[in-house]
N, C-alpha and C positions, 0 to 999 in steps of 0.2 A: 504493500500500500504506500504512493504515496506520502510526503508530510504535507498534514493542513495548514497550507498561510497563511487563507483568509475563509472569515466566517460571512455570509448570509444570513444575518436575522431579520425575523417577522418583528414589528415592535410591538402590536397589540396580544396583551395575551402572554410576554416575553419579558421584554422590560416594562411596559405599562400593563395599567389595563387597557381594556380593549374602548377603544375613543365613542362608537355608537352604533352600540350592538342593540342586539333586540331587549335586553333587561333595560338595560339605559332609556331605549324608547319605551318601554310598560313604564317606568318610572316617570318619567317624560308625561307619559298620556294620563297617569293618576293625579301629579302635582298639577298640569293645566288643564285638570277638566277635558280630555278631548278621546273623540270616540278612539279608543286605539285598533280596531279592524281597518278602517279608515285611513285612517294615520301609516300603518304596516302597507295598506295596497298603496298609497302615494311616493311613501317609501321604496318600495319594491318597481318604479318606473325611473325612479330618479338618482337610485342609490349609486349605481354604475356609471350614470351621465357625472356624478358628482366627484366619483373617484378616479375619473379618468380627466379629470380636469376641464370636463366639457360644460360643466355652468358654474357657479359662484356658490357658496357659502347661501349669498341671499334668494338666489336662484330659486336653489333647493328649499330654503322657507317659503317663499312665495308659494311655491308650488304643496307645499307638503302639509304645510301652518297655515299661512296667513293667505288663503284663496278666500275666506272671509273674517270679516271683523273680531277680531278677539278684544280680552279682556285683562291681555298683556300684553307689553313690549319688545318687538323683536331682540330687540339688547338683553332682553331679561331671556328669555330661550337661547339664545349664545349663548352666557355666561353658565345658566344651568349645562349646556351642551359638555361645553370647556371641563367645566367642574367634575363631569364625570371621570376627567383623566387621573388619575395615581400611580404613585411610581412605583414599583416592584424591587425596595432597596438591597434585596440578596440575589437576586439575578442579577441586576447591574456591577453588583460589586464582583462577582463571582467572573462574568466576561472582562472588566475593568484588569482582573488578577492573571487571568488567563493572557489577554491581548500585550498585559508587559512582561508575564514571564515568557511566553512563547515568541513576540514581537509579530503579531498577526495582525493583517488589515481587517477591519471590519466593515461590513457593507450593509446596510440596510436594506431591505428588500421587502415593501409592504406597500400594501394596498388602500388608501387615505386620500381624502380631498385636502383641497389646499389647505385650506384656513385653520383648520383642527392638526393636522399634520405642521404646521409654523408654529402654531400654540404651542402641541409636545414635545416639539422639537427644544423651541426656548425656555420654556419656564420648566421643563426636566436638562437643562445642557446637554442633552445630546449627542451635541456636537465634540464632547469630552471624551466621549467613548467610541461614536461613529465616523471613519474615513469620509465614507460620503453615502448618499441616499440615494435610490434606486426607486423611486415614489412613485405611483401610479398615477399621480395628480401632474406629475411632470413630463411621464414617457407616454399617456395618452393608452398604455395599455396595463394592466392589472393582474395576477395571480387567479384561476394557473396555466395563463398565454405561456407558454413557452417562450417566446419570443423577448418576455420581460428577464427572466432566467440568462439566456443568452447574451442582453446585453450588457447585463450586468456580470457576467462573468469577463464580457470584450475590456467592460471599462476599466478592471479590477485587473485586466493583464492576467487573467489567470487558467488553469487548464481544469474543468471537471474534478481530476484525479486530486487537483490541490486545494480541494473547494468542499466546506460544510457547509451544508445549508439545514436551515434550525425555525420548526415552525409549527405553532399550533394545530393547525388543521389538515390533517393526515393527507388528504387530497390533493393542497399544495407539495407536501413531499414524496406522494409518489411520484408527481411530476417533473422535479429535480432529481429523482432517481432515473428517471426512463430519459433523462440527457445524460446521465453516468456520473452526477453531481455525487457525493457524499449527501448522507440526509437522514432524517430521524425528526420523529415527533416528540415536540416538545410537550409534557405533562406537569413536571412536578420539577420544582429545584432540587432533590434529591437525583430522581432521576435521571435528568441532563447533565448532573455533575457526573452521574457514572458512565453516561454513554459517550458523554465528551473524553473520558478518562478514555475508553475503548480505541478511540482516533488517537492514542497518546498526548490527549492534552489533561494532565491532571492536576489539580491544584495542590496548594503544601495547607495552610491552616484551616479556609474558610469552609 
């Protein structure tokens, strides 16, 4: 086998939580009142236009919230939106240990509209831990295109054989396997410590 360089992570789910999932919108539709079937089918037309960078933040309100009059302020559903993000501080520390004992690039590789994906980017620093980002909000295509896979490995200079890729939803990594990527589902911070061990990346104390 190969040595892994560079890592591929999913951020929702990984080092966050996941930015606006379906619990976040039940939460969403109980604190504002709003019918959530409704809510889930408006979602489910605009969710993909959103994460591929093809309408705005406010776009997707307009269309999903505010097609009529509430008895809130768009500013006030961002902010709840936002709010839903938290940081996952033993995953981050654990890749943080990993990326300087082994001196590995890391790549982010996820699936996010803009506006939420700049939010957890800055107010979790990010940028501290990941090389660079591989966002679907920017490349126009999203997980599990293969194509987003590829060039994210093109940008990264790197071969399959030298490449982890580390992600929530099995689906996405079979897909990185069937390019001959390294890959594994991520579950539990126990577990990824052991499977990352497996790829000979192991940690000393954490």
């Amino acid at each position: 086998m190969d040595k892994i360089t560079t890592l591929f992570l999913d951020i929702g789910n990984i080092l966050l939580t996941n930015g606006w999932d379906t619990a976040s919108r039940k939460l969403a539709s109980k604190t504002f009142d709003l019918d959530y079937e409704e809510f889930a089918e408006r979602h489910g037309y605009l969710s993909s236009l959103y994460e591929e960078g093809r309408i705005t933040l406010n776009d997707y309100l307009d269309k999903a919230i505010f097609y009529e009059e509430r008895s809130f302020l768009k500013a006030d559903f961002k902010n709840f939106m936002f709010n839903q993000s938290k940081a996952i501080p033993e995953m981050i520390e654990l890749f943080k240990h990993l990326k300087s004992k082994y001196n590995l690039k890391i790549v982010a590789l996820n699936n996010e509209g803009l506006e939420l994906s700049r939010y957890r980017v800055e107010t979790f620093k990010l940028t501290e831990l990941i090389d660079f980002f591989v966002t679907s909000c920017f490349v126009k295509m999203k997980k599990p295109d293969e194509n987003i896979y590829k060039l994210a490995m093109d940008l990264a200079y790197v071969t399959s054989e030298e490449s982890l890729f580390i992600d929530d939803r099995y689906f996405n990594v079979e897909t990185a396997a069937k390019l001959g990527m390294n890959a594994f589902q991520h579950k539990d911070y126990v577990t990824t410590k052991e499977k990352l061990a497996q790829y000979g990346l192991k940690t000393d104390t954490i």
